[in-house]
C-alpha positions as a printed Julia matrix, in Angstrom:
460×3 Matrix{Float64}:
 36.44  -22.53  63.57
 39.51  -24.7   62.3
 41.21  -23.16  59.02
 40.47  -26.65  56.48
 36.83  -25.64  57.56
 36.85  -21.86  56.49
 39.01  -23.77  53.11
 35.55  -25.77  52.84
 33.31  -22.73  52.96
 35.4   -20.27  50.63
 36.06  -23.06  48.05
 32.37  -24.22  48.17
 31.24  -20.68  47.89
 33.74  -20.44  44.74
 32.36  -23.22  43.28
 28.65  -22.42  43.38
 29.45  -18.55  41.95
 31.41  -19.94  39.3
 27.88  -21.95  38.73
 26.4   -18.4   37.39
 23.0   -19.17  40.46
 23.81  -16.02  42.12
 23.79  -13.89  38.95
 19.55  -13.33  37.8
 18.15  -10.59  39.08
 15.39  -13.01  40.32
 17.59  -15.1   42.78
 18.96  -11.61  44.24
 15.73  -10.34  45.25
 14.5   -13.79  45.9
 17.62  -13.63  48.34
 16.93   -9.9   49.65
 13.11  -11.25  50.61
 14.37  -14.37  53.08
 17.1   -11.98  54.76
 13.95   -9.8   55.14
 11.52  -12.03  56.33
 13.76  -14.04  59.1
 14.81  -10.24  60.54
 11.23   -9.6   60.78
 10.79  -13.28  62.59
 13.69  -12.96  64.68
 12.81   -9.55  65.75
 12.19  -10.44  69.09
 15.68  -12.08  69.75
 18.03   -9.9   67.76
 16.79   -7.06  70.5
 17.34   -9.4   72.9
 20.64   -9.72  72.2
 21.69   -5.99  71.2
 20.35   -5.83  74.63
 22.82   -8.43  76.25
 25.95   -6.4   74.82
 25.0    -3.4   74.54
 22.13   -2.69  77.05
 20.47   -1.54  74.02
 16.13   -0.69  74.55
 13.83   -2.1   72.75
 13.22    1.64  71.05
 16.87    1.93  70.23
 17.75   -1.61  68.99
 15.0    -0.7   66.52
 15.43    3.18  65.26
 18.86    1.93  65.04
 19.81   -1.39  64.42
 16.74   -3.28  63.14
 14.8    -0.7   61.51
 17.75    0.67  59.23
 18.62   -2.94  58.06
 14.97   -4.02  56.91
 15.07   -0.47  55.29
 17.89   -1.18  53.75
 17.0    -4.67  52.15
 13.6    -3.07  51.07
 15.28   -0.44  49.1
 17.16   -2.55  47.36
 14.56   -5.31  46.53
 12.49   -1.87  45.18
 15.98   -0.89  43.04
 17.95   -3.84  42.53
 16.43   -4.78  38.55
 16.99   -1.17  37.94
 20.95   -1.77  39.43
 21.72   -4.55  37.58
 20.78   -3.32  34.1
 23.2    -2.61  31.75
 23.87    1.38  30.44
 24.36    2.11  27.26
 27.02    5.05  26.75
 27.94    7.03  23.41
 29.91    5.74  20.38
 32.75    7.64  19.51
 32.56    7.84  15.39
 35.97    5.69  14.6
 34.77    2.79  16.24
 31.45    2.69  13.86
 29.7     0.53  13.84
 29.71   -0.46  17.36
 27.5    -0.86  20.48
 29.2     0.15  24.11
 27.88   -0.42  27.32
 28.71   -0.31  30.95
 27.69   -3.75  32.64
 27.43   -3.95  36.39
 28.79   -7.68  37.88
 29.83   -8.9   41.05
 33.02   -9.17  42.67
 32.51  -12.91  43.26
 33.39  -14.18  47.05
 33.09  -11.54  49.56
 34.41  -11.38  53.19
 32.37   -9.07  55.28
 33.97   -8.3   59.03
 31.78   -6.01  61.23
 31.84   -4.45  64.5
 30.95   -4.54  67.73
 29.41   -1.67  68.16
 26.55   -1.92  65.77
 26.88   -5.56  65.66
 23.45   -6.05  63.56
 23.02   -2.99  61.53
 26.98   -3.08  60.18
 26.51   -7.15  59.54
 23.75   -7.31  57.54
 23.52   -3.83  55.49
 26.75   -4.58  53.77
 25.07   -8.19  53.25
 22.0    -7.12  51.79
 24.23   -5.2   49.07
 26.39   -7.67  48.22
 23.81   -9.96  47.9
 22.51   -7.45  45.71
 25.0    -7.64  43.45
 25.54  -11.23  42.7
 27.97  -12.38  45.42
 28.41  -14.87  47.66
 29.9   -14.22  51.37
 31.43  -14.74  54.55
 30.77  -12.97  57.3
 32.87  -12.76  60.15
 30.75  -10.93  63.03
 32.76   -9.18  65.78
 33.62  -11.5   69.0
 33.24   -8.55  71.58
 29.08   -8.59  70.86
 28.82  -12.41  71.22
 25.01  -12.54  71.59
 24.03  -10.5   68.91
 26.54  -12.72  66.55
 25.42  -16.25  67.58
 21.83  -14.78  66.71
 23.17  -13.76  63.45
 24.82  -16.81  62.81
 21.55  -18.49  63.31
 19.28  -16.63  61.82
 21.85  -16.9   58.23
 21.88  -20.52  59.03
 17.83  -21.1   58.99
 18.0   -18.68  55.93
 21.02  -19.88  52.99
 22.98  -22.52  52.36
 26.79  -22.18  53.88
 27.81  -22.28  49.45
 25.45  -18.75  49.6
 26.38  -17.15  53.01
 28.31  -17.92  55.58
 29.07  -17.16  59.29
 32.73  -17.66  61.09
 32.37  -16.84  64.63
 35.31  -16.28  67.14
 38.06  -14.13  67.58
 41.25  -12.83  66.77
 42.19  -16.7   65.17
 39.59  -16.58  63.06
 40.08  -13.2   61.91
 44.07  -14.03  60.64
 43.05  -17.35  59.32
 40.33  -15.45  56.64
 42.91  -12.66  56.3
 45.38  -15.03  55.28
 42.95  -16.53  52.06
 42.62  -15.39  49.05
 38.85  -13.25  48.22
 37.61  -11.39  45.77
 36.31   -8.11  47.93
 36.92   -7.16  51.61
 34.69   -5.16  53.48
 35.89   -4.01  56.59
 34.34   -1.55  59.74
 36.42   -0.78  62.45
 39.55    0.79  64.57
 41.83    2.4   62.23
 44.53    0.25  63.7
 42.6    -2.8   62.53
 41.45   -1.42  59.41
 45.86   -1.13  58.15
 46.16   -4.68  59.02
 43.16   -5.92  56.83
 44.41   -3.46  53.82
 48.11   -4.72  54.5
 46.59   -8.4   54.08
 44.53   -7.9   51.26
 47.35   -6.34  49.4
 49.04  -10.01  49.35
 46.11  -11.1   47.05
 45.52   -7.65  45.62
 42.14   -7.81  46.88
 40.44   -4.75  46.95
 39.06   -3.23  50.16
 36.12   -1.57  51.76
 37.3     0.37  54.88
 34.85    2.11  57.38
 36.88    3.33  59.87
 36.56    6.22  62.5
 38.14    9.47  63.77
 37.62   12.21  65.95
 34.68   13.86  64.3
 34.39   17.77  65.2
 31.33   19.36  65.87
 31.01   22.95  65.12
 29.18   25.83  66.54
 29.33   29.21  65.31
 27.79   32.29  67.05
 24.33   31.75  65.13
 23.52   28.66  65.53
 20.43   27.92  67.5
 21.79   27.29  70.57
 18.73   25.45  72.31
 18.28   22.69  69.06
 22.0    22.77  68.75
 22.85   20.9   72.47
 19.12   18.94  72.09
 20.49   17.47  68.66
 24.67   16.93  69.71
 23.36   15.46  73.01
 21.29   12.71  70.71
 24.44   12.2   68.41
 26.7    12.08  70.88
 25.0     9.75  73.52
 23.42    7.52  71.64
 24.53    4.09  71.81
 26.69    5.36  74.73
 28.83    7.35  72.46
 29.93    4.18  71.15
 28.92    5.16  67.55
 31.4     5.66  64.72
 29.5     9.07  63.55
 29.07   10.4   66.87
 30.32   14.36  67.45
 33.3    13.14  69.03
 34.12   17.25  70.03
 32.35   20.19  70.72
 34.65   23.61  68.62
 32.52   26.52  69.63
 32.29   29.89  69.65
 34.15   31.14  72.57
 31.53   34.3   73.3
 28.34   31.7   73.45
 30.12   28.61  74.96
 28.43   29.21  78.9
 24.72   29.33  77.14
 25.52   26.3   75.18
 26.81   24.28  78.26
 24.06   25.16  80.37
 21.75   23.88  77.25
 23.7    20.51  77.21
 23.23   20.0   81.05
 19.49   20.54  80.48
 19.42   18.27  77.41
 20.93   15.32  79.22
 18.89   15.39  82.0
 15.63   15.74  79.69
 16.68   12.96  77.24
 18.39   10.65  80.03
 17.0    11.61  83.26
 18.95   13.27  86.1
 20.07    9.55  87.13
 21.52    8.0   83.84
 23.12    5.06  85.45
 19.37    3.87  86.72
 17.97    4.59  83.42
 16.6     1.29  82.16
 16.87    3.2   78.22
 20.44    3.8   78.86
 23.03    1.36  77.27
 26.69    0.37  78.45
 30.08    0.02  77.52
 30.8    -2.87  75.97
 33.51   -4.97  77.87
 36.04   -3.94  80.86
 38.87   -3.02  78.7
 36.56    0.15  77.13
 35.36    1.1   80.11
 38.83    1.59  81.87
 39.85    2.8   79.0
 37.28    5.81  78.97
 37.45    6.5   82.49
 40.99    6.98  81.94
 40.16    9.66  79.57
 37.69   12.03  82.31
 39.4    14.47  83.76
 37.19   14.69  87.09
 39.09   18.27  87.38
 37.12   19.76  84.23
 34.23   17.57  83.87
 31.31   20.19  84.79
 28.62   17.5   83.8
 28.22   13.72  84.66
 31.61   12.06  85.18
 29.97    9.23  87.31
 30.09    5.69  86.62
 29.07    2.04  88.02
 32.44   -0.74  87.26
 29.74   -3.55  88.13
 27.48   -2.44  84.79
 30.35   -0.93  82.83
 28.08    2.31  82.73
 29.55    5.67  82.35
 26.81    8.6   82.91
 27.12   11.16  79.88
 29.91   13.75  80.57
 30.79   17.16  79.73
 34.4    18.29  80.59
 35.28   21.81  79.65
 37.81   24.06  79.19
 39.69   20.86  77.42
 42.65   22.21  75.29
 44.24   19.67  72.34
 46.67   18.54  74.72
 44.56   16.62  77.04
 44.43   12.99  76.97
 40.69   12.6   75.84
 41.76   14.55  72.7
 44.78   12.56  71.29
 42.38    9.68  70.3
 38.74    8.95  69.57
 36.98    8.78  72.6
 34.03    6.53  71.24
 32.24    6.63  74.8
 29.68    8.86  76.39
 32.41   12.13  76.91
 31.87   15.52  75.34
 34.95   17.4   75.64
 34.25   21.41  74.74
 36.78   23.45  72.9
 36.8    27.03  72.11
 37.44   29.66  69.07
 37.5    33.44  68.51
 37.92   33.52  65.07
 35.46   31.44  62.52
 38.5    31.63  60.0
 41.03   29.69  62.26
 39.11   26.55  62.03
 40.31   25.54  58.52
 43.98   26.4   59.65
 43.37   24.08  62.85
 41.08   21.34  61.32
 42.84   21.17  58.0
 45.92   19.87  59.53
 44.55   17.12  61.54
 43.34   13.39  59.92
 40.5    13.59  58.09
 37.68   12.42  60.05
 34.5    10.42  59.43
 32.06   12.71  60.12
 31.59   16.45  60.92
 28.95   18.67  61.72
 28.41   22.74  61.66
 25.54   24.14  63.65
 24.83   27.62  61.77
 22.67   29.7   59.81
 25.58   31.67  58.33
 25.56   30.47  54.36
 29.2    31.54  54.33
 30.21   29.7   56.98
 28.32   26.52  55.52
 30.03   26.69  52.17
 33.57   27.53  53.8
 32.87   23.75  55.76
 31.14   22.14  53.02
 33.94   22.95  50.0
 37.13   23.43  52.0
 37.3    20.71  54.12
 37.81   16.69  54.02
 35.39   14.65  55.76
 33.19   11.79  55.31
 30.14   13.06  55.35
 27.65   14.94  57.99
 25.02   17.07  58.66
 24.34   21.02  59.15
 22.35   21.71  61.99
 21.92   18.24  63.0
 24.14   15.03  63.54
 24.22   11.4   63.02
 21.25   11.06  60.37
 23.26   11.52  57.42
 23.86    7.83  57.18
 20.13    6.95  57.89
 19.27    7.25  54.37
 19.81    4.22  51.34
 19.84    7.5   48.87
 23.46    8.64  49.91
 26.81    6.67  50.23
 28.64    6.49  53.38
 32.16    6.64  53.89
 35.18    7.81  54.88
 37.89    9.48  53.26
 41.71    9.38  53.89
 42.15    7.88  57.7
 38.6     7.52  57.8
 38.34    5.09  55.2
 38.01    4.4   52.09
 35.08    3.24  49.81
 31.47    3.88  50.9
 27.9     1.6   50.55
 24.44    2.58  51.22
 21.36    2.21  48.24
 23.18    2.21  44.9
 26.55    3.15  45.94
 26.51   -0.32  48.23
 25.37   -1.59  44.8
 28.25   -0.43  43.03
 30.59   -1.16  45.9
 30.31   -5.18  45.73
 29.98   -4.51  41.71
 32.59   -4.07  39.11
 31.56   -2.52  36.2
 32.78   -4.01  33.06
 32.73   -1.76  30.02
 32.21   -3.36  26.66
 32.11   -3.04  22.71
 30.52   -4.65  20.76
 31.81   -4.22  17.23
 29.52   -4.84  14.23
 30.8    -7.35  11.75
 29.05   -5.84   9.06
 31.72   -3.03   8.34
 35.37   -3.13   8.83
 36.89    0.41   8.78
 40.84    0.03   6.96
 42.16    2.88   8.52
 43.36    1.49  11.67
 45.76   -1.57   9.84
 49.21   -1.04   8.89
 50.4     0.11   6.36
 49.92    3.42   7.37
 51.11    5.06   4.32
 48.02    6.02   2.79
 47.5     9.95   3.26
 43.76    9.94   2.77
 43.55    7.2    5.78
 46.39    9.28   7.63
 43.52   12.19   7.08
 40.76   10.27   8.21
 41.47    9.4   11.09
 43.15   12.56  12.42
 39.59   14.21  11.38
 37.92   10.92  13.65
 40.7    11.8   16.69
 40.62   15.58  16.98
């Protein structure tokens, strides 16, 4: 798209926000209800395409994709009047007589850029809460999951006027041409390396930013977890989608004394959940363009790989892997792997893990397999992370009830139910001051002792 064109769209947007339309709470769940309706329309051809770039099932485009979005938008039709209404807080007494209140508004113009790797789900979740909260927006869907964005840009088309919402397609042009203009809210999910150039750009304009990045998310295992739900659950996190999943256990830190059982259960668990021949498993995705795949193969060491380690160049398909033994000087662990390989580390002593994990950037997600209550509270209080789960992975962020987010390298921000509310909202706080007394004390002069009294008995 040619930059006066994106100019058009951003100043046309501008111009119909400034108009107050997007503002009653009516429009914004009028607006949540046709977002709704065309998903559940279009079902048929957004799989399709999550198919096309992903190799995405039917089951799995759904569960994850589809089915989380229309969630979504139906939460926060359910919530949204609740959202929007202002909240009255307390007085103090030396501003009597006085009413003050904290009133949610939106940003304004919004850019929203997504990924590829949840090309649906990541598009329109953080559209249904800025839309939400009063805003207009551009979205700017990723170019590596072409498909599922041309559907997207279709379905938004048959659905608002470009002054409402508004797709860009294409690549890396594109992107620098809307970094370049001036909005009123970024929100951002991708590579850390991506995510420093948006915040560098949006720091020209003092734009505030939304970052979802990623990590290398650990996944724990102490010595009483259940071993056999343990590798049945990680295997699920950690191969879904191909591993390509921002949240997914990107590392396996267990208990040195049960690490054989717990390999042997991960072996089993593949071959249960993706047959003993993953690469002829219609269910099973791929990676999504040459450049990942070399990239990942790169990363297997075919010397410790006890699991998997196959994979077909022709389908960009990479069998789920295991490689143990790995130590934190191997190659797969000096950057997130984001593909279907589960390296294994070891530890002998529960209390080294803060020392070792405390030291390193603070991921996305992590997870703890246990059913030692210390242990839980020593990962829950003393370390930084995103978010996760105990005794499970992934599902954490499958809920419109909790934020999601990241935290130092991670990210920054988080959305999700009324947090993705409050993320496209700035609250405004207000007074307003009675005209029916006027209190002296605060005017010069100030030489009055009884006032000089008065108010240090308001102020103490």
């Amino acid at each position: 798209m040619e930059p006066n064109k994106i100019d058009s769209i951003i100043l046309e947007q501008r111009e119909y926000f400034n108009t107050g339309a997007t503002l009653s709470v009516q429009s914004r769940i009028a607006n949540l209800k046709k977002l709704r309706d065309v998903i559940k329309l279009h079902e048929k051809e957004i799989s399709d395409a999550l198919y096309k770039d992903l190799g995405k099932s039917e089951n799995e485009s759904y569960m994850c994709e589809i089915g989380l979005a229309l969630s979504e938008i139906t939460y926060m039709i359910k919530h949204v009047k609740r959202f929007t209404k202002e909240k009255r807080v307390r007085t103090p007494l030396s501003q009597f007589a006085s009413r003050s209140y904290k009133k949610p508004c939106p940003y304004g113009n919004v850019l929203i850029m997504s990924p590829w790797n949840y090309p649906f789900l990541l598009t329109i979740e953080p559209l249904c809460n800025a839309l939400a909260a009063g805003n207009t927006a551009v979205i700017k869907p990723s170019a590596y999951s072409p498909a599922t964005s041309k559907v997207i840009e279709d379905i938004i088309e048959k659905t608002y006027p470009t002054k409402l919402v508004a797709v860009v397609t294409g690549g890396r042009k594109e992107n620098a041409t809307l970094l370049e203009k001036k909005f009123d809210l970024i929100f951002f999910t991708g590579s850390q390396a991506v995510g420093k150039e948006v915040l560098k750009k949006a720091s020209e304009h003092l734009t505030p930013a939304i970052l979802e990045l990623g990590g290398k998310s650990p996944c724990i295992v102490d010595k009483t977890a259940n071993i056999k739900l343990a590798a049945k659950r990680i295997v699920f996190g950690k191969f879904l989608n191909c591993g390509q999943t921002c949240v997914a256990p990107d590392y396996i830190l267990i208990d040195k004394s049960i690490k054989d059982k717990f390999v042997e259960e991960v072996k089993k668990q593949i071959t249960i959940q993706y047959t003993d021949s993953p690469l002829t498993n219609s269910k099973y995705g791929k990676i999504i363009n040459d450049k990942h795949f070399d990239r990942l193969t790169n990363l297997i060491d075919k010397e410790k790989v006890v699991f998997g380690g196959d994979w077909n160049i022709d389908t960009k398909q990479i069998s789920p892997t295991v490689m143990d033994n790995v130590t934190w000087n191997d190659a797969v662990m000096q950057e997130e792997i984001f593909g279907p390989i589960m390296p294994i580390l070891t530890y002998e002593n529960f209390e080294d893990i803060f020392t070792l994990l405390q030291d390193k950037q603070k991921p996305l997600a992590l997870y703890l397999f246990s059913s030692d209550k210390k242990h839980i509270l020593g990962v829950t209080s003393r370390l930084s992370y995103g978010g996760g789960c105990i005794n499970d992975t992934i599902i954490h962020l499958a809920t419109s009830e909790m934020g999601f987010g990241g935290v130092g390298e991670s990210g920054m921000g988080s959305y999700h139910g009324k947090d993705g509310f409050d993320a496209f909202s700035h609250t405004k706080s207000i007074v307003n001051k009675k005209t029916w007394i006027d209190l002296p004390m605060r005017y010069q002069p100030y030489s009055k002792e009884f006032y000089n009294k008065l108010i240090r008995w308001f102020l103490k």
